[in-house]
C-alpha positions in Angstrom: 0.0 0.0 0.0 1.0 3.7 -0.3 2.1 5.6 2.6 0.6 9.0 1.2 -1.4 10.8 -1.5 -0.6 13.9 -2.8 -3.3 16.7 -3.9 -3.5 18.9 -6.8 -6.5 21.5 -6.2 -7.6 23.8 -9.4 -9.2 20.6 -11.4 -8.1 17.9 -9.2 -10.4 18.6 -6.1 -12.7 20.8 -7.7 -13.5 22.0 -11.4 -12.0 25.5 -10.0 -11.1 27.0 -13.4 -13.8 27.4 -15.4 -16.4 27.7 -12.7 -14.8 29.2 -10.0 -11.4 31.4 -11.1 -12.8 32.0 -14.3 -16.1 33.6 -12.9 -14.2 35.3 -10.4 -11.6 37.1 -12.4 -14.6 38.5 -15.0 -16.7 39.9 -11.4 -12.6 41.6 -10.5 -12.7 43.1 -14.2 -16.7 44.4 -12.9 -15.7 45.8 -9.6 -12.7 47.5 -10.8 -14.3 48.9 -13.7 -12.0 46.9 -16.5 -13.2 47.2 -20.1 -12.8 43.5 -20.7 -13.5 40.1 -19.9 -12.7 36.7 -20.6 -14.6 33.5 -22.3 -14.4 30.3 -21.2 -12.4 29.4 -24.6 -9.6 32.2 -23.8 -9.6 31.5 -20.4 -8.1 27.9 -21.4 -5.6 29.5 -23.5 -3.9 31.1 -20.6 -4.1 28.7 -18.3 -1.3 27.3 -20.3 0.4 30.8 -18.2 0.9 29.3 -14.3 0.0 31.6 -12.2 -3.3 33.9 -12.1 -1.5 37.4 -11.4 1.3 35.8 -14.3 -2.3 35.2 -16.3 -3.0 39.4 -16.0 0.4 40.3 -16.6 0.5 38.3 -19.7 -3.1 39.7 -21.0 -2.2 43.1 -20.2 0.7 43.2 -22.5 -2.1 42.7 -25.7 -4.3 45.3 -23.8 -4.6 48.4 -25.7 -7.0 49.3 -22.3 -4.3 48.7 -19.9 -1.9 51.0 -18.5 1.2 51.9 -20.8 4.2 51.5 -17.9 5.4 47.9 -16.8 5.1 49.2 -13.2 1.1 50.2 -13.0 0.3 46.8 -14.6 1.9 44.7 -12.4 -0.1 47.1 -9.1 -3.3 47.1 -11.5 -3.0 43.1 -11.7 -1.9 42.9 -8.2 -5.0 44.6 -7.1 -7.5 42.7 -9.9 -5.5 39.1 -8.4 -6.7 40.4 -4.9 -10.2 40.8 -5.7 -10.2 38.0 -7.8 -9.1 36.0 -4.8 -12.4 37.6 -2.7 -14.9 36.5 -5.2 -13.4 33.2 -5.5 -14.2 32.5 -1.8 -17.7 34.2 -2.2 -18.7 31.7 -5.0 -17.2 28.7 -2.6 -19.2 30.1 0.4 -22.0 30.2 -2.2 -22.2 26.1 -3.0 -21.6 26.5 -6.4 -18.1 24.5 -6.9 -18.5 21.2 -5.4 -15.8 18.6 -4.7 -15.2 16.2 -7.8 -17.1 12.9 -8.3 -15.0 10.2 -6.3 -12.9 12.7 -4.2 -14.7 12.6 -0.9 -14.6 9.2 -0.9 -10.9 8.9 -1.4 -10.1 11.7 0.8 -12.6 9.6 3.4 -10.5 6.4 2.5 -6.9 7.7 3.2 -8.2 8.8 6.6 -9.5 5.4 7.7 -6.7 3.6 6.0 -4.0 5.3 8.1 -2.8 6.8 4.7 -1.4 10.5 5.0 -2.0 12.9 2.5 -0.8 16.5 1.5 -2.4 19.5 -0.6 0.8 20.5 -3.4 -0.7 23.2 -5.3 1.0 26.7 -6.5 -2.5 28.1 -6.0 -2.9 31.0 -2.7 -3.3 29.9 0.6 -6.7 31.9 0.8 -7.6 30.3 -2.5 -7.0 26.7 -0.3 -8.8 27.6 2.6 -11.8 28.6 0.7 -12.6 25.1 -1.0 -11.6 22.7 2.0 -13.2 24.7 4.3 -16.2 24.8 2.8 -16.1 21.1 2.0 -14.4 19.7 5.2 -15.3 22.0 7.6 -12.9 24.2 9.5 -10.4 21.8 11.1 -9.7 20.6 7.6 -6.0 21.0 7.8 -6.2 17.9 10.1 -6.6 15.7 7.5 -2.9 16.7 5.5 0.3 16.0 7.4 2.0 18.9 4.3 -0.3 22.0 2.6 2.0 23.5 -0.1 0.5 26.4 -1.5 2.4 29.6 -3.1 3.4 30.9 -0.1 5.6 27.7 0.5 6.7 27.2 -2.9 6.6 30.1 -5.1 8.1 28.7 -8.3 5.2 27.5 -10.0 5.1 23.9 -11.4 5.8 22.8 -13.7 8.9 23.1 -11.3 9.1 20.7 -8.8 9.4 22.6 -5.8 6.3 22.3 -4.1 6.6 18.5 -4.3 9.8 18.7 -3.1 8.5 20.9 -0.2 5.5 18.6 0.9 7.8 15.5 0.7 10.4 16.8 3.6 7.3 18.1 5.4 6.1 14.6 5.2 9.7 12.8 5.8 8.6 10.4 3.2 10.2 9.1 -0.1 9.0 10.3 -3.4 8.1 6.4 -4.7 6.1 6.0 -1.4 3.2 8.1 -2.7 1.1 9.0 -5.6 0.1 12.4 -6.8 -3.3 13.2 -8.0 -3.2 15.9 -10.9 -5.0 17.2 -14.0 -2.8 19.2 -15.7 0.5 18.5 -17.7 2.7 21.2 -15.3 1.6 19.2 -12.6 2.5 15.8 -13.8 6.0 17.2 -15.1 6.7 18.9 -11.5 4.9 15.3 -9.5 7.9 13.0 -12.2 10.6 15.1 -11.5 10.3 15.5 -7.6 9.9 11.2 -8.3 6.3 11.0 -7.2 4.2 8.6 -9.4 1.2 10.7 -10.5 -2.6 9.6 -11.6 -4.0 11.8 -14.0 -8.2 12.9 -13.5 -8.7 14.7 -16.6 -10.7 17.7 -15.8 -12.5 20.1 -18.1 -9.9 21.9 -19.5 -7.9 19.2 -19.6 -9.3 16.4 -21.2 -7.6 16.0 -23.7 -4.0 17.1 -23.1 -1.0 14.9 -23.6 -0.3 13.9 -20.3 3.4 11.2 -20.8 4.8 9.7 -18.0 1.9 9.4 -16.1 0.9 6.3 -14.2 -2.9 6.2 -15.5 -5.1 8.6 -16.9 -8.8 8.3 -16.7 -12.4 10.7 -16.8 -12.9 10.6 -13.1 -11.9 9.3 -9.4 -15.5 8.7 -9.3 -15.8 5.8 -12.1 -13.8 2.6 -12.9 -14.8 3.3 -16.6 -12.2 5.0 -19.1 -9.3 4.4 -17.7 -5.8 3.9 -19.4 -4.5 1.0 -18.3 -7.8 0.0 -17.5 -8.7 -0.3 -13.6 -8.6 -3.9 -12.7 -9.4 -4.2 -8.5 -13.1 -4.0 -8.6 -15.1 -1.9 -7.1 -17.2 1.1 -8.7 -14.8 3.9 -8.3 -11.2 4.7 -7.9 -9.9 3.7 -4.8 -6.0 3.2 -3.3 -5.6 -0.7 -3.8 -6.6 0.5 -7.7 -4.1 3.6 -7.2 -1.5 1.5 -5.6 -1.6 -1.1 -8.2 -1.0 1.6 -10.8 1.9 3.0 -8.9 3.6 -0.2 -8.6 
């Protein structure tokens, strides 16, 4: 059996891009009276940016509407990535992004199984807080023996640092565990920190090339569509199935 499971969040808990950051950024442009906005379609395109205040900077420099010195776009995307950040958490408080299919049972299986687990995402703190704490209650740090966020590891993945960071918080072995992602960067940063990694395609996702990954499949939630096909029974994907992939 694994000793720990490692936690992407935008895609990999939640379907946080398109229906949460997405959503939230467009209210920011609103509130801060910003002539423009972004579609779902364009909103995928920079994702391929990591970072959301990297996603404004980048933007900005195609912006005729944005301000013409390097200096007041980064403070005008510093203060858009703050109140992006506030309406993010008002749409969690609202209900509206719940956890993906199969993830509360896993996250309930690792705690019964004696299995630890850690949250290694790039994404804020706040940003963290928001969806566990909505979904887990607030004691939900509890339940992770590592939460990497930005503020531990700034360098975003694809880099490897965050993994790097949880597995010394964890004092545990890179080929002990198995990382949950969605997202190329993430399965590039999981590899090269050594951490075998599953792959849950999510929506923006779902159809990226995704090498080196252990398996890739629709959904923790269904035993159907996966590559190598899951083979321990059962009606979801649970950590005998993860564990024989890892092996």
């Amino acid at each position: 059996m694994i000793r720990a499971v490692l936690w992407d969040v935008d895609g990999t808990l939640a379907e946080t891009e398109r229906d949460g950051h997405l959503r939230a950024f467009n209210r920011a442009f609103e509130a801060r009276g910003v002539p423009w906005r972004w579609s779902t379609q364009y909103y995928g395109e920079l994702l391929a940016v990591p970072g959301g205040y990297e996603r404004l900077m980048h933007d900005m420099r195609s912006r005729e509407q944005a301000p013409a010195g390097a200096r007041e776009r980064a403070a005008l995307a510093r203060e858009l990535h703050r109140l992006k950040n506030e309406h993010y958490a008002a749409i969690v408080r609202s209900g509206e992004l719940p956890l993906r299919a199969g993830v509360a049972e896993l996250l309930a299986e690792c705690v019964g199984a004696g299995v630890r687990m850690g949250i290694v995402t790039t994404t804020s703190r706040g940003n963290v807080e928001a969806l566990l704490g909505y979904h887990l209650g607030r004691h939900w740090a509890a339940h992770f023996g590592a939460v990497v966020s930005a503020a531990e590891a700034p360098r975003k993945k694809p880099d490897p640092q965050a993994y790097r960071v949880a597995l010394a918080a964890l004092q545990i072995a890179g080929e002990e565990c198995a990382a949950i992602e969605d997202a190329p960067a993430g399965v590039l940063a999981s590899i090269a920190a050594g951490v075998p990694v599953i792959v849950t395609r999510s929506q923006y996702f779902s159809a990226a090339h995704v090498p080196g990954a252990r398996a890739r499949g629709p959904s923790l939630g269904s035993v159907q569509g996966w590559t190598p096909a899951a083979a321990c029974g059962g009606d979801r994907i649970g950590l005998k199935q993860i564990a024989a992939w890892c092996a």
